[in-house]
C-alpha positions in Angstrom: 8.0 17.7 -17.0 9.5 14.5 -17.2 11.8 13.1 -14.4 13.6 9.7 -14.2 14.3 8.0 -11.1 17.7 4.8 -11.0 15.9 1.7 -10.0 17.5 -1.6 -8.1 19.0 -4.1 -10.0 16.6 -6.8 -10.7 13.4 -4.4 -9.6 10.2 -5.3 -11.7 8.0 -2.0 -12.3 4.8 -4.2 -13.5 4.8 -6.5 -10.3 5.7 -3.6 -8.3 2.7 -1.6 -9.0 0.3 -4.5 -9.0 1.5 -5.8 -6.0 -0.8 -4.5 -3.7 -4.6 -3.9 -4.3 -3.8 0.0 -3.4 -3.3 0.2 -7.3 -6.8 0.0 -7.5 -8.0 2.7 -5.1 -8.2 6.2 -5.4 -6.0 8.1 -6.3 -4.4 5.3 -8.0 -5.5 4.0 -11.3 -3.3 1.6 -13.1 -3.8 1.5 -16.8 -2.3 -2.4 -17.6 -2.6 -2.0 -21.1 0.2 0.8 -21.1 1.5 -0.3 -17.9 1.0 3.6 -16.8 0.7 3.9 -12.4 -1.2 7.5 -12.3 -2.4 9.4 -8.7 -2.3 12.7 -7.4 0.4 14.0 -5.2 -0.4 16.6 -2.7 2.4 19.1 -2.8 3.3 20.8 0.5 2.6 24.5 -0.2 1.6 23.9 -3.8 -1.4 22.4 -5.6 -1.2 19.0 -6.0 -0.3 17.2 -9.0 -0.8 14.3 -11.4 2.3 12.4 -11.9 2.3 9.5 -14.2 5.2 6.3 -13.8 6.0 4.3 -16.1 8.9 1.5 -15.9 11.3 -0.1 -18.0 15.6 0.3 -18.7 17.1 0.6 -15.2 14.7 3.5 -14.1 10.8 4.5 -13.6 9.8 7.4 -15.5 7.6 9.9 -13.9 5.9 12.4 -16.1 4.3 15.8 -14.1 1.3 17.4 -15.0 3.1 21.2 -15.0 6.4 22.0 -14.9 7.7 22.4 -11.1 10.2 24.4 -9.0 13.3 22.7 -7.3 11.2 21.3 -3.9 8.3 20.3 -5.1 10.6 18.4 -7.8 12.5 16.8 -4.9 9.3 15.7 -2.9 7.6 14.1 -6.2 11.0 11.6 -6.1 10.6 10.9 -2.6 7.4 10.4 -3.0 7.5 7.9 -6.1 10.6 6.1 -4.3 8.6 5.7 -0.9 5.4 4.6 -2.7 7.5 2.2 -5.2 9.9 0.8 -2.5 12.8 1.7 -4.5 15.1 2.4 -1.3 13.7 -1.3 0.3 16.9 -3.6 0.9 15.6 -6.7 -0.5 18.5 -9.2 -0.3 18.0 -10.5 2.5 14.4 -11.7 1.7 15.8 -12.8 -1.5 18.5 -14.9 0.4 15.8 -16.8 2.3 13.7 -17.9 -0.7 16.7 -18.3 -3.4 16.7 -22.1 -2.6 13.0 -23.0 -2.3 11.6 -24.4 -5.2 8.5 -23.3 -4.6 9.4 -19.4 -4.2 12.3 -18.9 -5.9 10.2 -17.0 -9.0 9.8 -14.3 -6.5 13.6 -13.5 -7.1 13.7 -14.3 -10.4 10.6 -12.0 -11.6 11.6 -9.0 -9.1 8.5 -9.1 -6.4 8.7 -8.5 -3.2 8.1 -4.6 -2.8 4.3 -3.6 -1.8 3.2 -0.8 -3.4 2.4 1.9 -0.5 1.0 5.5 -0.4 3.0 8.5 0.2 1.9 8.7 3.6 1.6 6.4 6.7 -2.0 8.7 7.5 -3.2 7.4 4.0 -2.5 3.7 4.2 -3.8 3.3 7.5 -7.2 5.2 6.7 -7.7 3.0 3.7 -6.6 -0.5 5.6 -9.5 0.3 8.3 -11.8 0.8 5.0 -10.8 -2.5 4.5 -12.1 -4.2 7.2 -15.2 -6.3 7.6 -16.3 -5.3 4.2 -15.8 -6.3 0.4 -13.5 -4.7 -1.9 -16.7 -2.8 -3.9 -17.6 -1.2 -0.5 -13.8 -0.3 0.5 -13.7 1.4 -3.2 -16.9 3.1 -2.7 -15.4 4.8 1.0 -12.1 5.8 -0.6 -13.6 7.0 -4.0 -16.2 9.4 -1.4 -13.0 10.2 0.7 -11.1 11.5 -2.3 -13.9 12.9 -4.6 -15.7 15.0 -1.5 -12.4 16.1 0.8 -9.5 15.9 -1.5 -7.6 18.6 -3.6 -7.7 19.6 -6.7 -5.0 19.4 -9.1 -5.4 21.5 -12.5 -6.6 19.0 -14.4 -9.6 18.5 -12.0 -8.3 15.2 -10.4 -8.1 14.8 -6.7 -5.1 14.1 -3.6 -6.1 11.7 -1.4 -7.6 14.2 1.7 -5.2 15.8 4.3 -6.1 14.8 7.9 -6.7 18.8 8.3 -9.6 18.0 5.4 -10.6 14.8 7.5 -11.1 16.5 10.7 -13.2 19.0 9.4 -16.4 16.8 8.7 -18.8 15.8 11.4 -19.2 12.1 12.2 -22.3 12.3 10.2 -20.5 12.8 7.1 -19.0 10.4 7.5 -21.9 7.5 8.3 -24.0 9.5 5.3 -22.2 11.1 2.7 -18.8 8.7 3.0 -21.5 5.4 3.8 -18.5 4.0 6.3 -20.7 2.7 8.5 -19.4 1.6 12.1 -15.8 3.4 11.0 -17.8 6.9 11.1 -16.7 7.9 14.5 -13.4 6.0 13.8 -12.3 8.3 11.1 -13.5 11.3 12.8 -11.1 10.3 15.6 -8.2 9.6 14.0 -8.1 12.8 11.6 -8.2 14.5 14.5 -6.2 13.3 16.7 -3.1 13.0 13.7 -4.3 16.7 12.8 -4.6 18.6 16.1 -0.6 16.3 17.0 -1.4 13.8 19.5 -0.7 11.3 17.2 2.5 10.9 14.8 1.3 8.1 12.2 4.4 8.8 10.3 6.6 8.6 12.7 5.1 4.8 12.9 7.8 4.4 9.6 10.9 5.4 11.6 9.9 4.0 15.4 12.2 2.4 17.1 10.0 0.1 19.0 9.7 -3.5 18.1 7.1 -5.2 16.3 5.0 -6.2 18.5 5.1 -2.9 20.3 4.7 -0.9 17.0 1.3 -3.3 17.2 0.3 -2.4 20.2 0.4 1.1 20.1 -1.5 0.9 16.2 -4.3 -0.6 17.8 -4.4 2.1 20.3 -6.6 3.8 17.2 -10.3 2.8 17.1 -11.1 1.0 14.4 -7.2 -0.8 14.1 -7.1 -4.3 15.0 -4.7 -7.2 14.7 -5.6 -7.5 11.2 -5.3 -4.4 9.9 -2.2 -3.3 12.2 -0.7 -6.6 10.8 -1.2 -5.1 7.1 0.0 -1.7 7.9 3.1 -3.1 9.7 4.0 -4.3 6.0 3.6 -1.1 4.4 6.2 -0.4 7.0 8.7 -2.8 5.9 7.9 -5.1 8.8 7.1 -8.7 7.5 6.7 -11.0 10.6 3.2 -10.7 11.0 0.5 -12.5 8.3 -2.6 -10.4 8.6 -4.9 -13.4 7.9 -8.5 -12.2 6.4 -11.3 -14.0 4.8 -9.4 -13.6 1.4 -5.9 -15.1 2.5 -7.5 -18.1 4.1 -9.3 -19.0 0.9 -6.7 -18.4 -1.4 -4.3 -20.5 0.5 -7.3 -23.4 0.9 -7.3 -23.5 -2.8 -3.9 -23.0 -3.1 -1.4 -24.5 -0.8 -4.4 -27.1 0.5 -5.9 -29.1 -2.1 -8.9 -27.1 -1.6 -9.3 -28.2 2.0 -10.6 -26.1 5.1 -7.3 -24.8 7.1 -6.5 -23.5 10.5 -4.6 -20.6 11.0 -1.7 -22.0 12.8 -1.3 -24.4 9.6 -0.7 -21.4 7.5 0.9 -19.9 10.3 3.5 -23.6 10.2 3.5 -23.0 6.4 5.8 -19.9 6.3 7.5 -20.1 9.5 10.6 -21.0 7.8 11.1 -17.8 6.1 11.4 -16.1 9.7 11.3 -12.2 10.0 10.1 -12.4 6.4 7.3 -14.9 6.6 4.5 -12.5 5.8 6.2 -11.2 2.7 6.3 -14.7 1.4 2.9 -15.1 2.2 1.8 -12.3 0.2 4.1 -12.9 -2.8 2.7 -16.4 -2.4 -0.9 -15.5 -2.4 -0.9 -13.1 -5.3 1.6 -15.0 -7.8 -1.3 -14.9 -10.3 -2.3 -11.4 -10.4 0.3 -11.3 -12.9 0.9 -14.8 -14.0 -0.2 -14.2 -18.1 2.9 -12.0 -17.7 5.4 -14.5 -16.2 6.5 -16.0 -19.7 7.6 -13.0 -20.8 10.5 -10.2 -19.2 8.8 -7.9 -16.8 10.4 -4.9 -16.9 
């Protein structure tokens, strides 16, 4: 079944889908030769499904494993507009950057939207895998996640794992099967706590509260601290935080400082200017070259 779905003017599929390192963590897998974004969707009341997207002409074209009914039609679009950022306003950002020499290519090549998961439980289980660890180890949690709790779809592939599936598994999973470490009793925590209703991740997406209250109440969760609330809060759509890590810092050393140890409140100084939207520029910033081979050429 083959569905196509009306992008933005000016919206890049390619720098879209590798704009995040979530394109490289299960279920994602990005194919860059085809330029082919694949993952399992977990269907509400159906079994889940693989759904590839590909980009180009005005629209992404999303291409189902099995024909589907009316509703689970309509949540595969939501879900490939929410993970895609297709409804993100973007003009404003582009406003503040149009001028700036140095950022101006982020306009001009279509960045700017972070590719997200389809749920606010899922990017916030994956940013504390990211914590205090390298990117092999976060892989190796989230492959264990989605290989041992996640559904099936027909073609054997697996949904990233409901917080129902989460809840289920003793804190020792967790520490031996998963090898999370310190996050064992964290996970167990939060998939219960999101699955038994006394905490409404998703509603994090809508909330009304400001920023830093949105923060505080993240790192009510074990295991959430400024840097990984920071990152979720751009998931959100909320870009005046930086979440600084080990990887940020070093990129912008060799980047934006001749190579030269920095403090944070110089990279902090650094993208002040761009106000409510200073950690998107950061990002975009940071990760220019992920696609840069690309950059002499129209990115669709």
């Amino acid at each position: 079944m083959e569905i196509s779905i009306a992008t933005p003017p000016g919206f890049s599929f390619k720098r879209t889908a590798i704009s995040h390192g979530w394109y490289n963590l299960p279920p994602f897998d990005l194919n860059q030769e085809q330029w082919k974004l694949s993952r399992v969707l977990d269907l509400r009341g159906a079994q889940p499904i693989t759904v590839k997207i590909t980009g180009g002409n005005g629209a992404v074209n999303v291409v189902t494993s099995r024909e589907l009914g009316k509703q689970s039609a309509q949540q595969v679009v939501r879900d490939v507009r929410h993970m895609l950022r297709l409804d993100d306003e973007m003009s404003s950002f582009y406003a503040s950057i149009a001028d700036d020499p140095d950022f101006e290519w982020i306009v001009s090549s279509g960045a700017g939207r972070l590719l997200r998961s389809p749920t606010v439980f899922e990017d916030l289980v994956k940013t504390m895998c990211t914590t205090n660890c390298s990117w092999a180890l976060t892989y190796k949690m989230v492959d264990g996640l989605v290989g041992e709790l996640g559904r099936e779809s027909r073609g054997g592939q697996r949904a990233f794992p409901t917080p129902e599936a989460m809840a289920s598994k003793t804190e020792r999973f967790y520490r031996d099967v998963i090898r999370s470490g310190y996050r064992a009793p964290y996970l167990k925590e939060l998939a219960e706590r999101v699955a038994g209703g006394s905490l409404d991740v998703e509603s994090w997406f809508s909330s009304d509260l400001s920023t830093p209250d949105l923060q505080r109440e993240m790192k009510t969760v074990k295991g959430v601290g400024d840097y990984a609330a920071e990152n979720l809060l751009k998931l959100l759509g909320r870009y005046d935080c930086l979440a600084l890590d080990s990887w940020v810092r070093g990129k912008f050393k060799r980047t934006r400082n001749g190579g030269r140890k920095t403090s944070d409140k110089k990279i902090e100084r650094y993208y002040s200017r761009f106000g409510e939207w200073r950690g998107l520029a950061l990002w975009c910033d940071m990760t220019r070259d992920w696609l840069e081979t690309e950059e002499s050429v129209a990115i669709p």
